[in-house]
N, C-alpha and C positions, 0 to 999 in steps of 0.2 A: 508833866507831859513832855512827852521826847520828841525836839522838833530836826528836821532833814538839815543837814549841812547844804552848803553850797554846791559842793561836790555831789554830794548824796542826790540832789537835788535834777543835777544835771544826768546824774546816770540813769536817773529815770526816765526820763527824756531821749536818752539816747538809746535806752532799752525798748522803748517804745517806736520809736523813728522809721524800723523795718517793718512793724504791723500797723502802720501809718501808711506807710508807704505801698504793702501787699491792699488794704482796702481803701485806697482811695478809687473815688469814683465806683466802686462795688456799693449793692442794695447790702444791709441788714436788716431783717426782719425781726421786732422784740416784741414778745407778748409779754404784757405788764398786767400783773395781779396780786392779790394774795397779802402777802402782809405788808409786803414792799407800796402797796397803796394806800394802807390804812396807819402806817406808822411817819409820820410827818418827817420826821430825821430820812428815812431811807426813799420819801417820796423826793423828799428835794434832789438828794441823791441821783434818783435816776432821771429828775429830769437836767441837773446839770452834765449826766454822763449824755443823754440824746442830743444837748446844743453841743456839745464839745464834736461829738463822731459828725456833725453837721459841719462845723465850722472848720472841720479838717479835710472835708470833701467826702464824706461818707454819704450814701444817700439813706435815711436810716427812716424806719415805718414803723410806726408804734401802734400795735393792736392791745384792745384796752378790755376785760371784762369790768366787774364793779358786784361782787355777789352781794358785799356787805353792805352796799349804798339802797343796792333793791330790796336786802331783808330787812334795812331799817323804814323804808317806804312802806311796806309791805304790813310790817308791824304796827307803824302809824293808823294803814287805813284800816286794820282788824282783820289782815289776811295773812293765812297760816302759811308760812313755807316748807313745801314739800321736795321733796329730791325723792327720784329712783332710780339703781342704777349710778347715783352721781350726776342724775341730768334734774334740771329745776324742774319739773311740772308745772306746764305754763298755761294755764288755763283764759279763756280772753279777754277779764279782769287783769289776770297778773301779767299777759302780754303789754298790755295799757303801759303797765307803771314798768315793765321790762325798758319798753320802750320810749318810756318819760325819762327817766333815770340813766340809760344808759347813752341814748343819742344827745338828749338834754345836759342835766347835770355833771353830771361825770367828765363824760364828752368835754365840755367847755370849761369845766376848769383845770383841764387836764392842758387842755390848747393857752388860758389864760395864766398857766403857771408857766407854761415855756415860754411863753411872748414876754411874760414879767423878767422872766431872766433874761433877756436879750433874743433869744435864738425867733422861730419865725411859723409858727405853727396853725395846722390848718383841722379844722375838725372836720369828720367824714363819717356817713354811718354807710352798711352796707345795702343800705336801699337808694341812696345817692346813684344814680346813672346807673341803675342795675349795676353794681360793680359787684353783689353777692346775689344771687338766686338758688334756691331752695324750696324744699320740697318737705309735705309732712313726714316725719323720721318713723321709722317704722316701729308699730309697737313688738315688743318684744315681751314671749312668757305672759303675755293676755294683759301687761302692763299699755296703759296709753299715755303718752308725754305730755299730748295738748299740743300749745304750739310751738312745738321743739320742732326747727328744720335740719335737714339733710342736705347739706351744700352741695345744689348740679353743675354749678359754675362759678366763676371768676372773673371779674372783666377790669384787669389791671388797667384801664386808659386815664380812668380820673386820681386813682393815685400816681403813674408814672405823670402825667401834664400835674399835678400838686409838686411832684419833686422838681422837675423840668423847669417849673416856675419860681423856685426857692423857696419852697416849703416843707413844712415837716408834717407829710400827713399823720394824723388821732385817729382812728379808729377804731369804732364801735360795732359789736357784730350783731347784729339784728339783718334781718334778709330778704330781699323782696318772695313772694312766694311766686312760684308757676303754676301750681295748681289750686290752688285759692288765690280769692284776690285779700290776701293777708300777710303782715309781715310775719317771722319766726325768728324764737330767738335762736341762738347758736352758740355754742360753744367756742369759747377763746379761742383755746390753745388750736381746737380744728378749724377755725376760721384764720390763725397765722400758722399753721402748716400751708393751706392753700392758699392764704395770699403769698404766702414765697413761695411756692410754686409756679404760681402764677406770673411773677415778678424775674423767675428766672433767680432767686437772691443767694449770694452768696453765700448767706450765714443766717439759720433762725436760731436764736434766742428764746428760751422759755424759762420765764423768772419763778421761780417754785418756793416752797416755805422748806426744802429739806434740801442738804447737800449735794446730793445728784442721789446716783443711785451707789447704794452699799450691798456688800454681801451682808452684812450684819447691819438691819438697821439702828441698834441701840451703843454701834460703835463707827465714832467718826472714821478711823484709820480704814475702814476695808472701804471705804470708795473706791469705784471702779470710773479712772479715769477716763477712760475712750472705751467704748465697743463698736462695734461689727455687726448690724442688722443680722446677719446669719446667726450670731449668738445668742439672740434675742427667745426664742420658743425658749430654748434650753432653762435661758435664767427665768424665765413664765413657769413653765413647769416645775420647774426645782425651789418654786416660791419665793427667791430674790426679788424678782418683779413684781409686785401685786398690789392690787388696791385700786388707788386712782393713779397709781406709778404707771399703770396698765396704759391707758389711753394716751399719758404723755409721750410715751414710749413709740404706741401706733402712730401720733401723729408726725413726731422725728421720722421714723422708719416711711413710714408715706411720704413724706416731704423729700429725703432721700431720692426714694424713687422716681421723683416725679422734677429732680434737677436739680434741688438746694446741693449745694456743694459739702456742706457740714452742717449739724446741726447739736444746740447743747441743752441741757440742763441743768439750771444756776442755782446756786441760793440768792434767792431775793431781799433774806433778809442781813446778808454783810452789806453796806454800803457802797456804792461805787463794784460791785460787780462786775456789772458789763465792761466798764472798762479796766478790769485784773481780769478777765476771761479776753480783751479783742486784744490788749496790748501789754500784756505780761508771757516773757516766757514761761511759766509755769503754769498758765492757762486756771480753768476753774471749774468746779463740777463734773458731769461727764458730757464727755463731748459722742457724739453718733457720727460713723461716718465710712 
């Protein structure tokens, strides 16, 4: 193993010191999923990267899905996991254990891993002070979701008083509803588009299982390090974009417009990511902006 000289050591440090200095006191918004949760190495990982962006003055929000916690509950109780579309089919059996698992478990030992390391974390789901409201998602192509919501609003006050008070808000995206009196589950990645939107955030984060986006998915080197929302139909239509790349894509592009300053997609599964993307010159995956 090849360890940093003293030197080596220090230039890191010093490399880092100007994107220390550009986000301090700035929101980052990181949505945490995907393999980076279920592989133990890269979970510690990102939760020693959220105490550090804390302990330097970052104000940093971690929005949390958990699909693999709910298909293993889900399997325990004899209930089949469905997806259409890419969205869970949430039926109000599997909202139950949606929202066992996700506000629950997950949820707290997400907050009990950070607090274990030192840092100072607060768990929140998005029916907490109405801070998510939503609405049934519209079926689409004769398809019905259940209880998949449609996020109508945002109400950043109890995670800005969670940061205000030295904490690291956790959250979970389940959503009070308006038009039932039920919750719904929500989608991650479009639940931390809107919460940095909401937040005003400098920077969303979206922690992914592939490099960012490529011209050639089956070759590392065509990553496409920054684009331009305008670019975006072109690479959809011309099939670069496609799949579930689609939606990650809308919810950068929406977040964009709606204030976040830049927005990226990571791979989740190198270690220490987010921080080679907030404080490396060479940045990481593709950045939107």
């Amino acid at each position: 193993m090849e360890y940093l000289s003293h030197i080596e050591r220090a230039q890191v440090l010093i490399e880092a010191l100007p994107y220390v200095q550009k986000y301090y006191g700035k929101t980052i918004v990181i949505k945490y999923g995907g393999n980076a949760m279920i592989n133990e190495e890269l979970a510690e990982a990102v939760m020693s990267d959220v105490i550090l962006l804390s302990l330097v003055g970052i104000r940093v929000v971690l929005v949390h899905g958990g699909g693999p916690d709910i298909n293993e509950m889900l399997e325990k109780t004899g209930k089949e996991s469905l997806f259409v579309d890419g969205l869970r089919h949430t039926d109000e059996e599997t909202m139950d254990i949606v929202q066992m698992v996700l506000c629950g478990r997950v949820n707290k030992n997400l907050v009990g891993s950070i607090n274990r390391k030192g840092g100072n974390a607060i768990g929140l789901c998005g029916v907490d002070g109405g801070t998510i409201k939503a609405k049934k998602f519209a079926a689409k192509n004769g398809h019905d979701y259940g209880y998949v919501g449609d996020i109508t609003s945002v109400d950043p006050k109890l995670i800005k008083d969670s940061i205000e008070n030295g904490y690291i808000p956790v959250v979970s995206t389940v959503a009070q509803g308006i038009d039932e009196d039920v919750t719904y589950n929500i989608n991650a990645d479009t639940a931390a588009a809107e919460i940095a939107k909401a937040l005003k955030a400098e920077k969303l984060i979206l922690l992914t299982d592939v490099k960012g986006v490529m011209m050639d998915p089956s070759d590392d080197t065509t990553l496409i390090d920054e684009l331009h929302p305008e670019e975006v139909p072109e690479l959809v239509r011309s099939g670069v974009i496609k799949g579930g790349m689609i939606p990650k894509i809308d919810c950068c592009v929406g977040a964009l417009r709606g204030g976040v300053k830049r927005t990226n997609i990571v791979d989740g599964r190198v270690p220490h990511a987010i921080l080679i993307e907030l404080f490396s010159n060479q940045g990481f995956g593709t950045m939107i902006r």
